[in-house]
C-alpha angles and dihedrals in degrees: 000000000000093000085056100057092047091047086049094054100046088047082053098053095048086056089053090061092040085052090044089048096047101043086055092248103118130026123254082246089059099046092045123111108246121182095259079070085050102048088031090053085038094057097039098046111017108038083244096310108143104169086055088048094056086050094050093046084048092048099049088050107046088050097036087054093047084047095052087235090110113050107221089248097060091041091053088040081061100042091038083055094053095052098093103043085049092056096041080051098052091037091065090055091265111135124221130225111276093224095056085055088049092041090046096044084055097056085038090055088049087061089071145056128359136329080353101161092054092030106046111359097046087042098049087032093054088046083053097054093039084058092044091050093043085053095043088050094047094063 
C-alpha cells in the first residue's frame, strides 16, 4: 500500500504543475521535470533507486490510465518530462527500465493520428497492464 501513496503524491504533484501550466499561472520551464525531481522522488521513495523509481512512475501510470484515474494529458505531461532524464540516462550507458519506454512510446502514440488516445494509447496501455498483472499473479 505504501508504493501506492508515494506513487499517488508524486502523480499529484505533477497535477499541480499540468493545472498551473494550463491556467497560465506557471511557465512550461517551470512545470517541467529537471534532474534535482528525479534525484529529490528517488530518494524519497526509492532509497536512490532510479531505475525503481522509473518502474514504479511507469506502473502507476499505466494502471492509473486503464483505470480512468490518469487523463491521457496529465499521463503524456509525465512521460514527456521524463524524456530527458531517460535519454541522458541511456546516453551514460544507464539502462532504463524497459516499462517506462513502453509506457512512454504509448502516451507518445496517443499524440498522432486519429482517434489516437482510444486507438493506440488505451490498447498498448491495457497490454501493458495485462503483462504487469501476469506477472503480479506469477509471484
Amino acid at each position: 500500500m505504501r508504493r501506492v501513496m508515494t506513487m499517488q503524491l508524486l502523480v499529484e504533484e505533477m497535477r499541480v504543475r499540468w493545472n498551473g501550466l494550463e491556467r497560465g499561472e506557471i511557465d512550461r520551464s517551470a512545470a517541467a521535470l529537471s534532474e534535482t525531481d528525479i534525484h529529490r522522488w528517488s530518494t524519497l521513495f526509492t532509497a536512490g533507486d532510479v531505475d525503481e523509481l522509473f518502474r514504479r512512475i511507469a506502473d502507476a501510470l499505466a494502471r492509473g490510465f486503464h483505470r480512468g484515474e490518469i487523463e491521457f494529458e496529465l499521463g503524456d505531461f509525465i512521460v514527456n518530462g521524463l524524456h530527458w532524464p531517460m535519454v541522458n540516462r541511456a546516453s551514460e550507458s544507464t539502462p532504463v527500465h524497459p516499462l517506462l519506454w513502453d509506457v512512454f512510446l504509448a502516451f507518445d502514440a496517443g499524440e498522432f493520428g486519429e482517434d489516437p488516445i482510444q486507438t493506440k494509447t488505451a490498447p498498448m496501455i491495457a497490454a501493458i497492464v495485462a503483462q504487469l498483472d501476469a506477472q503480479t499473479s506469477r509471484s
